[in-house]
N, C-alpha and C positions, 0 to 999 in steps of 0.2 A: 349556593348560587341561586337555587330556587327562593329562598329568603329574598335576598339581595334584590331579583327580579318581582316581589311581591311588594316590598319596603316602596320599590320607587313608582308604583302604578297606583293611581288613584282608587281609594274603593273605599265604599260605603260603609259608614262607623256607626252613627247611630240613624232611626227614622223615628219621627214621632208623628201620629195622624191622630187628628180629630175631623169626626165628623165625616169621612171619606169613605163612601161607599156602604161598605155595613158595620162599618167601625167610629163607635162614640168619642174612642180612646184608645190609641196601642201607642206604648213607648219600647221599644225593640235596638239592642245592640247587637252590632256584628262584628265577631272575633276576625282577626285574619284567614284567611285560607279559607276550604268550601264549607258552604250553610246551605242545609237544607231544611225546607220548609215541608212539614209531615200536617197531616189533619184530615177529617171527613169531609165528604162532601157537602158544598156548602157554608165552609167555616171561615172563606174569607184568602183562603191562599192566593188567589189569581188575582183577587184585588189588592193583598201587597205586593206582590210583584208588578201590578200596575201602578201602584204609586211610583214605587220605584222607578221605575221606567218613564213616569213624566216626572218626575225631579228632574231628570237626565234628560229627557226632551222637549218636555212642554205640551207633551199630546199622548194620549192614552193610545196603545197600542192596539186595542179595541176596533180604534175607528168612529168612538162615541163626541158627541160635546161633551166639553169641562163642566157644563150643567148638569149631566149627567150624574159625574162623579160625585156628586154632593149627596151626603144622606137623604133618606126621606125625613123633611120636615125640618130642616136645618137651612138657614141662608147662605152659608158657605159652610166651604172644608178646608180646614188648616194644613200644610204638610211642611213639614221640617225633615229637612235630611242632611246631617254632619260627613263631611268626606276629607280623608287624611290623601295628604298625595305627601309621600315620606314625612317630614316632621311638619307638614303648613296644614294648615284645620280650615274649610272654607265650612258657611253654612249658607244653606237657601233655606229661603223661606219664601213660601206662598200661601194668599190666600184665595182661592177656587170659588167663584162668586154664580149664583145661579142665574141671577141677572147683573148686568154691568162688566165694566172691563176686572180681571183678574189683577190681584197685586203680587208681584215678584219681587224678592228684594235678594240677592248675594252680598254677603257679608256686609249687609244694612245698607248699601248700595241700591237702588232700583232699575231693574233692569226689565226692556220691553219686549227683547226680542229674542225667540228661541234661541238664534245659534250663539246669544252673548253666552250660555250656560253648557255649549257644545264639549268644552274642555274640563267642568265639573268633572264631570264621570262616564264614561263610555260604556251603555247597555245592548247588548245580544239580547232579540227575543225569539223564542220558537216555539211556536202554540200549532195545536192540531187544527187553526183555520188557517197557517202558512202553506194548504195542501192547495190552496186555491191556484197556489204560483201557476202549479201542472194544471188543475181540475177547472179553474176560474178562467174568464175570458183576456184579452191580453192588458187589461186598465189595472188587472192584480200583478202584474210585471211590470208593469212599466211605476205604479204605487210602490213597489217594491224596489225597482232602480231609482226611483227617484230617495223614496229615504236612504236608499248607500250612498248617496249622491250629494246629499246634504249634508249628511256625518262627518263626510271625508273633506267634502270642499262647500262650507258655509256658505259660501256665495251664493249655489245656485238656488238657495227659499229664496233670496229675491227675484231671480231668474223666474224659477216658478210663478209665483207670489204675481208677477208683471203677465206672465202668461194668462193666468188666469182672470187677472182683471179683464185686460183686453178681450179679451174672450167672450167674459159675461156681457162687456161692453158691445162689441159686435154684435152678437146674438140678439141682444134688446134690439138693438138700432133694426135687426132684419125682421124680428117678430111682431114690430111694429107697420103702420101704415106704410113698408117702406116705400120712397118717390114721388111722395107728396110734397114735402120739402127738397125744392131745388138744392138745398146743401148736404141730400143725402149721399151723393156718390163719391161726394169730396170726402164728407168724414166716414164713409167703408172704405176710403183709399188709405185714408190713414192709419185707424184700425188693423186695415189687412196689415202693412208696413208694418205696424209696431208687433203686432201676432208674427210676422215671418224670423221678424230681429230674435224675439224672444224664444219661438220655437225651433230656429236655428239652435239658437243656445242651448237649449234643451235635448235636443237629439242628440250634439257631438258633444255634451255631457254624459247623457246617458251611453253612447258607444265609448267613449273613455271609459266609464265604471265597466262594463260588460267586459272587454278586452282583459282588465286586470283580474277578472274573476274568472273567466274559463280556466289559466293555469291551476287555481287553487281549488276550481268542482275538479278538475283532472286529476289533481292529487287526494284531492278527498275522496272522491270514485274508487283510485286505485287503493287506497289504505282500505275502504271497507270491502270491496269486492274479492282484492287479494293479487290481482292482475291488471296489469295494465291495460286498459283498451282505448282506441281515440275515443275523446268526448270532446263536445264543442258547443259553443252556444251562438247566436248572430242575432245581431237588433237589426231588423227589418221596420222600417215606415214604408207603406202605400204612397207617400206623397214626394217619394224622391228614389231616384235611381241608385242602385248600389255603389256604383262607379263614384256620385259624389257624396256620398255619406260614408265611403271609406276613408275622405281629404279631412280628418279630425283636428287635424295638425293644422292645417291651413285656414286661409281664408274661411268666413261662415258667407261669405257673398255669394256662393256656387248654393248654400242650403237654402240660403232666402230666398231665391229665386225659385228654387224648384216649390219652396212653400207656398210663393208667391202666386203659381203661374198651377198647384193643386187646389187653392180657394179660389182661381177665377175660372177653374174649369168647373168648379161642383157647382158654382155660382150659376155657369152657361146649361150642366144638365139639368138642376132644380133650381127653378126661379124663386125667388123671396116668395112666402118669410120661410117656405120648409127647407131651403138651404142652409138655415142655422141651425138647426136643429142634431143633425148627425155630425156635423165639425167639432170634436176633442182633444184631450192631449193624451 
């Protein structure tokens, strides 16, 4: 049975890298079932596991840029990785560029955007700087919901992706001379609008993932502790009351507004441009 449930889940066959990280050259198979990676410090294991993990994402689990990832002294880094999902062989292929846009290509297809590669192969990472979740301030939790976020429902990198523009965008507009041009107030109205649309979206994203993960910290809890005990988790934002950012289900027009109506109050306590400045997601 265990067979059975290996046969039909996607996993990693072969990888091949040049040029990636500290590696000129590795061509590497992997049998079915677990592999582990043994060696000294220093010899490269954490950067196959990182390749691996952007085949399957498109982003270094690091935290690093793709320029990064390139040898020293190399223009790019090649990475190929073959993945059986039962009897169908897909291959990616990229080439990781230190300047210029990256080439992707799935089964000699090109492809531009992370979540096309979502269904490739499905990677868990757990490195000793995931302590940040607890030790880190709340941007390494909310970074963290946000990648279960995306895994699971593709959609929301462009949800994000919009957030963050508009973001950058506002924050210009306010670091700037703002009110010199009589069409500044028009376009921070619109700004705010599309930031509330988008960071609506993003909060009763993020409280959807949260919801379906405290049952399974509560079971993981209980299996390693040995006893059951209540455990819970709760997504809190500052910019809106509990009451409507329990309505997940519903309308996002009760989020917007409260987002709405928390950027015109920071706006009324700190007047431009230092009111851009501490607004995130």
């Amino acid at each position: 049975m265990i067979d059975d449930v290996l046969d039909a889940t996607p996993r990693l066959a072969t990888l091949s890298l040049r040029d990636f990280r500290c590696y000129e050259q590795a061509e590497l198979e992997f049998p079915p079932g677990v592999t582990l990676v043994i060696g000294a410090n220093a010899q490269g294991k954490t950067s196959l596991l990182e390749a691996v993990a952007w085949a399957a994402t498109g982003v270094s689990f690091r935290g690093v840029p793709d320029a990064t990832l390139v040898r020293a002294g190399a223009d790019a880094a090649i990475v190929r990785a073959r993945v059986l999902d039962g009897s169908r062989a897909q291959l990616l292929e990229a080439e990781i560029r230190v300047s210029g846009r990256n080439r992707v290509r799935l089964n000699d297809h090109p492809i531009a955007r992370a979540r096309d590669r979502r269904e490739l192969v499905r990677v868990t990472v757990f490195a000793p700087d995931d302590l940040q979740l607890i030790k880190g301030g709340p941007s390494e939790r909310r970074g963290y919901l946000d990648g279960l976020l995306t895994s699971v429902a593709p959609r929301y990198e462009s949800v994000i992706a919009d957030y963050d523009r508009v973001l950058r965008q506002r924050n210009a507009l306010l670091k700037q001379q703002f009110g010199r041009d009589p069409d500044d107030e028009t376009t921070l109205r619109v700004f705010d609008a599309q930031l509330a649309r988008a960071g609506a979206e993003l909060g009763r994203g993020r409280r959807r993932m949260l919801e379906r993960l405290v049952p399974l910290v509560a079971e993981a809890y209980s299996d390693l502790a040995g006893h059951e005990r209540p455990i819970g988790a709760t997504y809190l934002a500052e910019w809106v009351p509990d009451h409507v950012l329990d309505v997940t289900d519903g309308p996002r027009e009760p989020l917007e507004a409260a987002l709405l109506e928390a950027l015109a109050t920071r706006r009324r306590a700190v007047p431009p441009p230092q009111s851009s400045t501490e607004f995130g997601r």
